[in-house]
N, C-alpha and C positions, 0 to 999 in steps of 0.2 A: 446656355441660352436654349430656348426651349425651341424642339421643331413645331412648326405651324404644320397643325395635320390637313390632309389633303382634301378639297374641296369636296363638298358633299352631291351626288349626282342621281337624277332619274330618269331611267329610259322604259320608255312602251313598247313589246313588241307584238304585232297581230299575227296571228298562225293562220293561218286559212282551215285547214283538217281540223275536227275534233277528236276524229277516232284516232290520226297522230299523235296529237297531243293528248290523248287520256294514257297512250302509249308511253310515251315521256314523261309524263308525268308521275309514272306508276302506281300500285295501288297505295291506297290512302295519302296518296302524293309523295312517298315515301321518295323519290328522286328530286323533289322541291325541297324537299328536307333537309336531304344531303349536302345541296349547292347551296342553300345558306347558310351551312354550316364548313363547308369550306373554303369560304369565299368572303364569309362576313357581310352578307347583303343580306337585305327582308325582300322576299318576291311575292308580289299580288296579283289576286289572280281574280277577271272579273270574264266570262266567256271565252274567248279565243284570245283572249288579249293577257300578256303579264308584264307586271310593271317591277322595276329592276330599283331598287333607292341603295344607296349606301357608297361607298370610297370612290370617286370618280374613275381611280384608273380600273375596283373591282368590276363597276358596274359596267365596264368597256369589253373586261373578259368573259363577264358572265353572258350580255348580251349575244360577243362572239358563240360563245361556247352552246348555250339555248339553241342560234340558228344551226348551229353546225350538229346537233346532234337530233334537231328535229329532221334535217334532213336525210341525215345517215337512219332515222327510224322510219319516216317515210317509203324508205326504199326496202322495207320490210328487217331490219336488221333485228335484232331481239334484245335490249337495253337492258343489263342489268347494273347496279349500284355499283359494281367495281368498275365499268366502263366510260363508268362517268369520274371519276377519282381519274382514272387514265389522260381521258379526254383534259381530264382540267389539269393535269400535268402537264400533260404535252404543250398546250396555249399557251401555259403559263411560262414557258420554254421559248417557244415559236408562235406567235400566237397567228402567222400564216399558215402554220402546218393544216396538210388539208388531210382534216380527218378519214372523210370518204375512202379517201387512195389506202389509208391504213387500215380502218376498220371493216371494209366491205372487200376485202383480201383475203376471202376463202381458202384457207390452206387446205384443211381435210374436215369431214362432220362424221365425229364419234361417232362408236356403235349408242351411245346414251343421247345419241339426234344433237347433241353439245358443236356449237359451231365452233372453229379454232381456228382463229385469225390473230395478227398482228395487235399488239397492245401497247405500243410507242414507235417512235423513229428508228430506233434502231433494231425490233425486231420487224420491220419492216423493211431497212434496209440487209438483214440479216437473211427475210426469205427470198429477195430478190438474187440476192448471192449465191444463194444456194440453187435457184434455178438457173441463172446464168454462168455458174462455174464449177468446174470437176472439183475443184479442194475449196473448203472455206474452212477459217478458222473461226469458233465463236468465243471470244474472249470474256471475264467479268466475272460479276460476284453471284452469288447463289440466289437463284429465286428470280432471274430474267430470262425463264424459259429456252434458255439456249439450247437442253436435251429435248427436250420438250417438244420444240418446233421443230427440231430436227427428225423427232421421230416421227412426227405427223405427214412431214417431206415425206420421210422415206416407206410411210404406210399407202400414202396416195402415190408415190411413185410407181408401186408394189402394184396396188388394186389398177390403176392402168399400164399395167403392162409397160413401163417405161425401164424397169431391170427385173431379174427373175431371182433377184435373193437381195434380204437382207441382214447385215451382219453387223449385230451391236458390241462393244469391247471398250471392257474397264480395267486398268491397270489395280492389282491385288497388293495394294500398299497398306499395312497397318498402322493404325492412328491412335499408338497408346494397347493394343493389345494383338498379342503374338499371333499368328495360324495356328502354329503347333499347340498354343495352349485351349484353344475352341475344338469340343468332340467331333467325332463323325471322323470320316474320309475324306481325300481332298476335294472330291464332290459338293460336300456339305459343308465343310467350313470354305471355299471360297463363292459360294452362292450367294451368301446376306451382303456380300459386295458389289453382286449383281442384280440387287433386290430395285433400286431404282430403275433401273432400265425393264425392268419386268412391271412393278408400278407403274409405268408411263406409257408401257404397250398397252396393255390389258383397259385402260383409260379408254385407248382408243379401237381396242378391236372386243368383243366378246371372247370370253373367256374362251369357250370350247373352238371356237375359229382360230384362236392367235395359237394352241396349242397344238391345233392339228398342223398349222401351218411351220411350228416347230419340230413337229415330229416327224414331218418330212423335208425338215431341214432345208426350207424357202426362208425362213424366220429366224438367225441363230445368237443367242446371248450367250459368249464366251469371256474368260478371262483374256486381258490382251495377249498373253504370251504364247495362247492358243494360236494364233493369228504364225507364229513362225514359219516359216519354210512354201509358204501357201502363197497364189496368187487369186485374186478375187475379180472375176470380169461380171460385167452387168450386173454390179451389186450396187448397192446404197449402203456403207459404211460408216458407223455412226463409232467415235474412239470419246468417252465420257470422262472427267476426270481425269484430261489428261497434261495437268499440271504435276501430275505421279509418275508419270512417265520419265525412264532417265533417258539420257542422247540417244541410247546403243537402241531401246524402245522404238523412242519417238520417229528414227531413221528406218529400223526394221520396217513399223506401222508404214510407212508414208512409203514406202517401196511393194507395197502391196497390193496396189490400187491396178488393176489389169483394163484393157478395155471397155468404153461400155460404162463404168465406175465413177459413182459418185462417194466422197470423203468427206466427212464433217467432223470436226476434231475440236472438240469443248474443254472449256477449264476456268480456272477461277486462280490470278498468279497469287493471291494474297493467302490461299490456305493448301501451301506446298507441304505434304507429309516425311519427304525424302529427307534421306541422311543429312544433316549439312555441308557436307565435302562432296555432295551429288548433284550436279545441276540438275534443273527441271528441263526437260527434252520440249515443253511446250514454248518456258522465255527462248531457248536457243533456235527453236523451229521459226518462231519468230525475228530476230535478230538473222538468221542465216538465209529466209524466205521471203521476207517482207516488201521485196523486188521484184519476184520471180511472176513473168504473166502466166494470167491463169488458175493463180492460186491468191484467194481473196484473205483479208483478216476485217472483221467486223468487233471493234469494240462495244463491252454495254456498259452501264456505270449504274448508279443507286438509285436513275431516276427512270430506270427500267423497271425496276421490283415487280413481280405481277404477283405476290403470295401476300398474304395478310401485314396490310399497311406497320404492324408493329417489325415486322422483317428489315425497315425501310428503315426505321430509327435503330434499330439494331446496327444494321451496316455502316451508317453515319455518325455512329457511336465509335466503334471499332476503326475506321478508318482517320477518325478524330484523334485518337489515342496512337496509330499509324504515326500519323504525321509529326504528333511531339514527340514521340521516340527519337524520329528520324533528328526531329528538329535540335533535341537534348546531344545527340550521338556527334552531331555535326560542332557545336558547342565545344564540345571537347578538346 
């Protein structure tokens, strides 16, 4: 039997600003573009007014979604095409979520004048953790800014004076190719490990800054095992990829943390490198800590994604394929 598709709907809505709304609407309308093409509505547009036709419950979101993002532009915010893919994710999720509180959540503004804010629920419950708690764990799959934001914390922690060092560490786990077989010293062959965390600084500070700031050692990207025998006071600590990490690590790291110390410890449990008879020191920190106050854990999931939308079918591809393994293995 065939479903009856869902009643056909149009709504008006009046803007008041035009300079907002030429805002929102960006050049050659290029963000009207977008939202009917992720939405499946036709939007018309006759002065201050646009009129919304197509799938009754789309044209409910889009409406939401128009007032919600004219008003986040309003307040000067700077709208680009990926923000609005977000916004229509998030609605589409919650369609109370109040974008505002997310998107006008100034975390730090690049040396490239680039604002870095929140881009879903959960990297927004993710900064708040992170300012309200000495340890956060940021859990999930690649490409939800978990390093990301974290470093931005901990550059804006830095420029105000809230700690006087920061200290980035990535466990040196090979994925398919030895150390010993990459030239150089162990300088050089464990550096391209630590090449994203240098990626993501530099993002955010000018080059010749973030380096003088490591060269006197305010700024430091180490291997984790670097981290041994040391205690770190009035730092912001940032442990990347640490789904790599084994127990004997993961207990090391987290005994480190002096006062003054903020920790932020990332990972992603679905792309573990370790031996198979080696637990990952990330599920165990979780399963062992996941009580303990004080110490927060923020889940993300596929509808975080903030890298290029094909990232997003990637992961829900792969997680597809996940779950009938699991599902075949159970069968058995």
């Amino acid at each position: 039997m065939k479903k009856k598709s869902e009643p056909a709907g149009l709504e008006k809505i009046v803007f008041p600003d035009n300079d907002v709304l030429r805002s929102l609407f960006g050049e050659h309308d290029r963000n009207l573009k977008l939202i009917e093409k992720l939405a499946a509505v036709k939007l018309g547009v006759r002065g201050n007014v646009i009129s919304i036709t197509g799938d009754s419950l789309a044209v409910t979101l889009i409406r939401t979604l128009l007032s919600r993002l004219y008003d986040i532009t309003s307040k000067g915010y700077p709208l680009y095409p990926a923000d609005i893919e977000y916004a229509h994710r998030i609605l589409s999720e919650d369609c109370t979520a109040d974008l505002e509180r997310i998107f006008l959540d100034t975390v730090f503004i690049s040396a490239k004048k680039r604002i870095i804010t929140p881009k879903s629920i959960a990297q927004k419950l993710y900064i708040d953790a992170i300012r309200n708690s000495d340890m956060v764990f940021g859990i999930g799959p690649a490409g939800t800014g978990k390093t990301y934001l974290a470093m931005a914390m901990a550059i804006s922690a830095l420029l105000e004076k809230k700690v006087s060092r920061i200290s980035l560490a990535r466990p040196a786990v090979e994925a398919g190719e030895k150390l010993g077989f990459l030239p150089g010293d162990l300088s050089e062959k464990v550096n391209p490990y630590l090449r994203p965390l240098y990626d993501a600084l530099f993002d955010m500070i000018d080059f010749e800054r973030a380096s003088a700031l490591m060269h006197k050692g305010i700024i430091e990207v180490a291997p984790l095992a670097f981290m041994r025998g040391r205690t770190l006071n009035d730092s912001f600590v940032i442990l990347d990829e640490a789904q790599n990490t084994t127990s004997e690590q993961m207990k090391m790291f987290l005994t480190r943390l002096g006062y003054g110390s903020k920790a932020v410890i990332t990972g992603d449990v679905t792309q573990i490198d370790l031996p198979i008879d080696k637990p990952s020191g990330l599920v165990e920190a979780e399963e062992l800590l996941c009580k303990t106050e004080g110490i927060h854990f923020v889940h993300f999931s596929e509808l975080d994604v903030v890298r290029h939308p094909l990232v997003l079918d990637i992961i829900r591809a792969y997680n597809h394929l996940d779950h009938r393994r699991r599902s075949d293995k159970n069968k058995r």
